[in-house]
C-alpha positions as CSV (number, residue, x, y, z in Angstrom):
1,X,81.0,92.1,84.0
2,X,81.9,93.8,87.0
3,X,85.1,96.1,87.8
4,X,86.1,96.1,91.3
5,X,89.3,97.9,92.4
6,X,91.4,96.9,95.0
7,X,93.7,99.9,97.0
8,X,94.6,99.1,100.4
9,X,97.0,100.4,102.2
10,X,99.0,97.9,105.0
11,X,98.4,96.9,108.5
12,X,101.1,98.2,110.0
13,X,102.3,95.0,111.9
14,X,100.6,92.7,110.2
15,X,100.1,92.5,106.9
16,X,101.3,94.4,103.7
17,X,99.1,95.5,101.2
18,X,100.3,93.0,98.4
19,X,99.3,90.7,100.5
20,X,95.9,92.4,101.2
21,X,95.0,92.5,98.0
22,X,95.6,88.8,97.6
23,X,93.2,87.7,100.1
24,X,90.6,90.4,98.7
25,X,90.2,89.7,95.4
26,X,90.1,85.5,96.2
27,X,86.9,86.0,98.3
28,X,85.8,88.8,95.9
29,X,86.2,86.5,93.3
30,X,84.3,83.3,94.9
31,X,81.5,85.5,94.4
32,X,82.0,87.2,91.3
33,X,84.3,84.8,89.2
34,X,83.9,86.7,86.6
35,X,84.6,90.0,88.1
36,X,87.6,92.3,86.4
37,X,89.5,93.0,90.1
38,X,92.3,95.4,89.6
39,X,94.6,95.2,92.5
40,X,97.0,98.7,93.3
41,X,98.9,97.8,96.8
42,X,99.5,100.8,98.1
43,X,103.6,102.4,99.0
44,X,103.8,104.6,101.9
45,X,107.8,105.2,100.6
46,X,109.8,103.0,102.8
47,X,110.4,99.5,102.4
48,X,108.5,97.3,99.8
49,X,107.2,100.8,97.7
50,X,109.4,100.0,94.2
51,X,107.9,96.2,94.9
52,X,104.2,97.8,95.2
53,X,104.6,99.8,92.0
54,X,105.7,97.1,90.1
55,X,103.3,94.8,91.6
56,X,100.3,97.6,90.7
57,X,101.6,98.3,87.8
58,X,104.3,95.9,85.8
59,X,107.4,97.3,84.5
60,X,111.1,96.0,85.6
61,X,113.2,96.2,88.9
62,X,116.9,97.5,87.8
63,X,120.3,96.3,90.1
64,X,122.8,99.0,90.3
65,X,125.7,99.5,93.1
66,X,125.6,102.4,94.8
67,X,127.4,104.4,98.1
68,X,126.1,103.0,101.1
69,X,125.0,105.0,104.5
70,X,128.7,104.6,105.9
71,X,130.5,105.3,102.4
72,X,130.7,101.6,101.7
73,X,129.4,100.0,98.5
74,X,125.7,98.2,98.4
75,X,123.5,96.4,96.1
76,X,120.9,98.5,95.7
77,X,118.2,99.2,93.1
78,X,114.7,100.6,91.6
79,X,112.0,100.2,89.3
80,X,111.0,101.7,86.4
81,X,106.8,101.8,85.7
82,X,104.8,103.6,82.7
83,X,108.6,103.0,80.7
84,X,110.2,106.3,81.6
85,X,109.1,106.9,85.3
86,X,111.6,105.6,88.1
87,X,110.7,104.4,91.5
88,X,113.2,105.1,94.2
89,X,113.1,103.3,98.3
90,X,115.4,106.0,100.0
91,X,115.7,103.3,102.0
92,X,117.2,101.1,99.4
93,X,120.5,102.8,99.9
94,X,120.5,104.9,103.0
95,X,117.6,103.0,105.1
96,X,117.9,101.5,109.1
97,X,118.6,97.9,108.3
98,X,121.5,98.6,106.0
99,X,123.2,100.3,108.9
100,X,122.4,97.3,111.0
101,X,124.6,97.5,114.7
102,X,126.2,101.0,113.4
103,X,123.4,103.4,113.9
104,X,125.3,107.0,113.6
105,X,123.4,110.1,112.3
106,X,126.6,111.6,112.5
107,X,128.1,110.3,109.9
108,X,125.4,108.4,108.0
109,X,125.2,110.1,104.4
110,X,122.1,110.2,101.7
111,X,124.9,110.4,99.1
112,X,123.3,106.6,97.7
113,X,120.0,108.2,96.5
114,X,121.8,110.9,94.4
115,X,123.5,108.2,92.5
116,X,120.0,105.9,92.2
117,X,118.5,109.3,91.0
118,X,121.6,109.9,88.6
119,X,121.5,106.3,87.2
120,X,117.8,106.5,86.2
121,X,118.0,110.2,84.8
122,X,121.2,108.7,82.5
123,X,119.0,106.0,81.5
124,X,116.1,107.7,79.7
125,X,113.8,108.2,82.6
126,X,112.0,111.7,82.5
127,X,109.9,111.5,86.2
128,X,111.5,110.4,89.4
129,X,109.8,109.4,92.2
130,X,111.6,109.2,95.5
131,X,109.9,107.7,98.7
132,X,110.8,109.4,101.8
133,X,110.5,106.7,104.4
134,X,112.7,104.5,106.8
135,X,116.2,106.2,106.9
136,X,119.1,106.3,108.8
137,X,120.8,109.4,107.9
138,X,120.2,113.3,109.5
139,X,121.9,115.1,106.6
140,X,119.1,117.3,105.0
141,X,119.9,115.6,101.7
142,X,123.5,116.9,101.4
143,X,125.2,113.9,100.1
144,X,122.4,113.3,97.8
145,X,122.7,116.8,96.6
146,X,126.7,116.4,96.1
147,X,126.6,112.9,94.2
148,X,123.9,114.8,91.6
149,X,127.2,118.0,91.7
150,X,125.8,120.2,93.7
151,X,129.3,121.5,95.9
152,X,129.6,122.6,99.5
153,X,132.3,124.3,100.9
154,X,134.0,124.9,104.3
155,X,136.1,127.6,106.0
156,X,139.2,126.3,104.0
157,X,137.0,127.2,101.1
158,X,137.4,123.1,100.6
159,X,134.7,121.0,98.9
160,X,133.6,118.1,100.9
161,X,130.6,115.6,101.8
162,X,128.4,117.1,104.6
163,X,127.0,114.4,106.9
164,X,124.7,114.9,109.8
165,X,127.2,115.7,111.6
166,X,128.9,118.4,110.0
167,X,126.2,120.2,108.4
168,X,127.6,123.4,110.5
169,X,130.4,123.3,108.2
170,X,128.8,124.4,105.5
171,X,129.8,127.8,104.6
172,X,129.0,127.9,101.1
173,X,126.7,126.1,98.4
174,X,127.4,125.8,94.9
175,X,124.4,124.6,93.1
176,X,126.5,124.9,89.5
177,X,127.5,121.6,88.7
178,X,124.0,120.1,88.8
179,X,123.9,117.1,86.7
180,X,122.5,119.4,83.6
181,X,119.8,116.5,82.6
182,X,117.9,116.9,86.1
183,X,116.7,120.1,84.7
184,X,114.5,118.6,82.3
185,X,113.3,115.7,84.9
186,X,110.0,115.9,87.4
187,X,110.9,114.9,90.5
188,X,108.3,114.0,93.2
189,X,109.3,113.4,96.8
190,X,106.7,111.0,98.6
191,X,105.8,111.9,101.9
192,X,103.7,111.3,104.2
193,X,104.5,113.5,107.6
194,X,104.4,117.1,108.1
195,X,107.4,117.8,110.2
196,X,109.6,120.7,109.7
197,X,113.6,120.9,109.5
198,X,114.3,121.6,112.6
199,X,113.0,122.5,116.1
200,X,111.2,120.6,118.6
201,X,109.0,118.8,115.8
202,X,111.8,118.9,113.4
203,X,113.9,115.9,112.1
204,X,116.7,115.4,114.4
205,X,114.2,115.6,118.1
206,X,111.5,113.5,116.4
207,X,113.5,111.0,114.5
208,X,117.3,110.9,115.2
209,X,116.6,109.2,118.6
210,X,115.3,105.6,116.9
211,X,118.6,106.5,114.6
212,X,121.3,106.5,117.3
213,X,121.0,110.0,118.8
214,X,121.2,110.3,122.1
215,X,120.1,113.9,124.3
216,X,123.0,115.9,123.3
217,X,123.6,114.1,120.0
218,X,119.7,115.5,118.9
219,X,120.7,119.1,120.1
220,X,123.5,119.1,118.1
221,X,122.3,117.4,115.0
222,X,119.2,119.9,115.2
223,X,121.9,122.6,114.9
224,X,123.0,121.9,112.1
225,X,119.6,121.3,110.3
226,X,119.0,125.1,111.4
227,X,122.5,126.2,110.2
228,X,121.9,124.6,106.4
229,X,118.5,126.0,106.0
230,X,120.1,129.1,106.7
231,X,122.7,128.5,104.5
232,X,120.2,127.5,102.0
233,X,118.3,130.5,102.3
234,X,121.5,132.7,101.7
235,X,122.7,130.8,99.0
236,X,119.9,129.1,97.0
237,X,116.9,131.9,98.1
238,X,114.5,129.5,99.4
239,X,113.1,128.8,103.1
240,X,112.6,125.4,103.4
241,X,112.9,126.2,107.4
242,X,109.0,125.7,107.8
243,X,108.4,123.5,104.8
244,X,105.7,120.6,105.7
245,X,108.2,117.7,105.2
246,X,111.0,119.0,104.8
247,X,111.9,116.8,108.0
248,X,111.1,113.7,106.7
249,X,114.3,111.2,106.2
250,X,116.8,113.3,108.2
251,X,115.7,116.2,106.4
252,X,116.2,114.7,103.0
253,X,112.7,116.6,101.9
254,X,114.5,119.9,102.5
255,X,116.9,118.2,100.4
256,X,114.7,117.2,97.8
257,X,113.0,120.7,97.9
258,X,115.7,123.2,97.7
259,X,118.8,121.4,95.8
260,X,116.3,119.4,93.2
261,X,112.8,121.7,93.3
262,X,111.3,118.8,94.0
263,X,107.4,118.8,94.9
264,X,106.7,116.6,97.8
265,X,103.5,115.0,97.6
266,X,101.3,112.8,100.1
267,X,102.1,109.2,98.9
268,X,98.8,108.3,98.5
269,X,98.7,111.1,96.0
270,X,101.4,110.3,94.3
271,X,100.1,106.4,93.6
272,X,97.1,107.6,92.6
273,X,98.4,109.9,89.8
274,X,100.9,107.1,88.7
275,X,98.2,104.7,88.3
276,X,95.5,106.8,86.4
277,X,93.3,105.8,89.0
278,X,90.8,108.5,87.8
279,X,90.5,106.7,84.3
280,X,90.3,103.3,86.4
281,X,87.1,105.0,88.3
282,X,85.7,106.1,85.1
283,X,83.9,102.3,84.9
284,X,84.5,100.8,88.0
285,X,81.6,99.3,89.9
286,X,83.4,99.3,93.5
287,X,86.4,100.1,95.4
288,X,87.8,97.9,98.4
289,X,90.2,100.1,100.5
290,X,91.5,100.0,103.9
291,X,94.3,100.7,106.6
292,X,95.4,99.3,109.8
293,X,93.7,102.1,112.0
294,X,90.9,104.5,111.1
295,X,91.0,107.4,112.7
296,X,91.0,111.1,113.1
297,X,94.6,110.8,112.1
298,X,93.7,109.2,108.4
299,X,91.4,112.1,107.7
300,X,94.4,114.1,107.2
301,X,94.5,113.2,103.9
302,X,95.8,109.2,104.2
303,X,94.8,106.5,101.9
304,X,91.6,105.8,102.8
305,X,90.2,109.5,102.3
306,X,92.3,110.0,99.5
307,X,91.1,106.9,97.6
308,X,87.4,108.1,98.1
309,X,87.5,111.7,97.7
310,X,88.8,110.9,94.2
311,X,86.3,107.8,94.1
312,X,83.0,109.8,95.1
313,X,83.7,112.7,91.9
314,X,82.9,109.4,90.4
315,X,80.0,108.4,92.0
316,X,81.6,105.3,93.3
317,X,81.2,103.0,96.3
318,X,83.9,102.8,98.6
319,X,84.2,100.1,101.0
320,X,86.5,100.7,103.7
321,X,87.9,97.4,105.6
322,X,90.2,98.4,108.4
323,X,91.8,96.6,111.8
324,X,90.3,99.3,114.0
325,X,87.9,102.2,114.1
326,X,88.9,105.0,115.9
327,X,86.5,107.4,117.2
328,X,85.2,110.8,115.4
329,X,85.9,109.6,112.1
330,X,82.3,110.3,110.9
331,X,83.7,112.9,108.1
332,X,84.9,109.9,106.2
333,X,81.4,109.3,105.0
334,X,81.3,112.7,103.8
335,X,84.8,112.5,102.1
336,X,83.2,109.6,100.2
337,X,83.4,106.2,102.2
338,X,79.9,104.2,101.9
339,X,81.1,102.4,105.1
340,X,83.7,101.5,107.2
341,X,84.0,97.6,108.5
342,X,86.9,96.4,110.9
343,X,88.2,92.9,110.8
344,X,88.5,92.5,114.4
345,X,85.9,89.2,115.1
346,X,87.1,89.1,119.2
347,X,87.7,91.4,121.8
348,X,91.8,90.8,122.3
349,X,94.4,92.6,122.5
350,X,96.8,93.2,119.6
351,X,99.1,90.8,120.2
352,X,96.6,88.1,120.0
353,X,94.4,89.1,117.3
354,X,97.5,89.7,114.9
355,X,97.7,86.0,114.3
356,X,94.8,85.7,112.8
357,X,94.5,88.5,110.7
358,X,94.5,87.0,107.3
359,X,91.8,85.0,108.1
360,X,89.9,87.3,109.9
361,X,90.7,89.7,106.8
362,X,89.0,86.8,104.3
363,X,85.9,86.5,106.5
364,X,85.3,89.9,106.7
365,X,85.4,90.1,103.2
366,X,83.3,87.3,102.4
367,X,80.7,88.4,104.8
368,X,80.6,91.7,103.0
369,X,80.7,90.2,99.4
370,X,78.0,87.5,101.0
371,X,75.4,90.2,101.9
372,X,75.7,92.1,98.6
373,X,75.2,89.2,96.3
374,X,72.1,88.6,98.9
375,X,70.9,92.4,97.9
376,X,71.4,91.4,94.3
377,X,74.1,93.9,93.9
């Protein structure tokens, strides 16, 4: 019996990589109905990633009602996979659409994730995972780091809540009060960008804009990114200043990385360790991977490369089904990929082709599952 694994990552715009799966393994299958297909959507960290794990892996979603980007209650929540590991969406509690018509990095506050992170520590979980994607806060993490006790202190010597905002307040940090049982707790910050802090490719000028900021609003909130990581440096002893990451989420990797040690990890990496996807390999006859774009871009380590660089210590085919194929991405063969085969049947432009993706998805598939059955594979 065959064992084919399934590991896509989305099409951005298109489809997600549940639903990738789906239409994978159902042509897979009219060919192989006998075949053992594993299916492992793939998270990138924002929206949909606690749905992914749970889809990839079972375990249970837990409801909990937590402080929301503008200090207002929300129903939030996370999952729980492998019994004791939780899955947190930043963007659960401090994400764009909960700040819907009120975008304000000035005041927006990461304060939510701090209390998702406290509810799953208090409950028995001993790894955290925290996806780094889709926020609408600037605040390097501070309110998360003061709902976990971690105290900050102004020129009153008063504690308070640093948002985006007032970061330049700061004039002391108190790392004391650290909830005691995040000291025996991995954490692992998923993230999938480079950017640092602060500066021109830092947090506040790439990201704040799409969050509210306008010219002078990013000047200022870049400030006081530069102004905590020096405080952070005085008072904690690390540099998170050039950190790869540590601008992702308003600077919540930063966050992540100097309040809670925190590793951050490529999420594609991180999936992959969660699943055991080396002892999937062990016996797998074929992978089916894929991503809306390949390019030179996705060599960087994404989830096509990453899938088949662990895939090929294995010996393992790696079929790679993407929307587009960029050009000079020839090292993907060499990082593992047996080929690379794009769903696009026409020549039209996105907004045309985007309709028919599922079903150009499914043909593409069954074309490739028609010609190996034909080689007796």
């Amino acid at each position: 019996m065959k064992k084919i694994l399934l590991i896509p990552d989305s099409f951005k715009g298109t489809m997600d990589s549940s639903s990738i799966c789906s239409i994978m393994k159902e042509q897979i299958l009219k060919y192989y109905p006998e075949a053992e297909v594993i299916s492992i959507p793939v998270a990138d960290g924002g929206e949909g990633s606690v749905d992914a794990f749970l889809s990839a892996m079972g375990g249970e979603k837990r409801r909990v009602t937590v402080t929301g980007p503008f200090f207002k209650p929300v129903d939030s929540f996370y999952g729980v996979v492998n019994k004791d590991t939780a899955v947190i969406e930043m963007a659960a509690c401090a994400g764009l659409p909960l700040a819907e018509n009120h975008l304000d990095p000035y005041t927006a506050t990461t304060y939510g994730v701090g209390e998702l992170i406290a509810h799953a520590a208090q409950s028995g979980c001993r790894k955290v995972i925290v996806g780094l994607g889709g926020s609408c806060t600037n605040d390097a993490g501070a309110g998360m780091a003061a709902a976990l006790g971690i105290r900050f202190y102004n020129a009153d010597n008063q504690a308070f809540i640093p948002a985006g905002g007032t970061l330049k307040e700061i004039k002391r940090i108190d790392p004391a009060g650290l909830l005691p049982i995040l000291k025996d707790i991995e954490i692992i910050a998923m993230c999938d960008i480079d950017n640092p802090l602060y500066g021109p490719t830092g947090a506040a000028y790439v990201f704040a804009p799409q969050k509210g900021a306008d010219e002078a609003a990013v000047i200022e909130l870049d400030s006081g990114l530069k102004m905590i990581a020096e405080r952070i440096r005085k008072d904690l002893g690390q540099d998170v200043s050039e950190l790869p990451g540590a601008g992702a989420a308003g600077g919540l990797g930063a966050g992540f990385a100097a309040f809670l040690h925190a590793r951050l990890q490529p999420g594609i990496q991180t999936v992959l360790d969660t699943v055991q996807f080396d002892k999937l390999l062990e016996d797998a006859d074929m992978v089916f991977t894929g991503e809306g774009k390949l390019d030179t871009q996705s060599l960087r380590g994404k989830v096509v490369i990453g899938v088949a660089q662990h895939a090929k210590k294995w010996n393992v085919p790696v079929l790679a089904v993407v929307g587009d194929i960029g050009d000079g991405v020839e090292q993907a063969y060499e990082e593992g990929v047996s080929g690379v085969f794009s769903i696009n049947r026409v020549a039209a432009d996105f907004k045309e082709v985007k309709h028919r993706c599922k079903s150009d998805l499914a043909l593409t598939v069954d074309n490739l599952m028609r010609f190996l059955v034909r080689l007796g594979y």
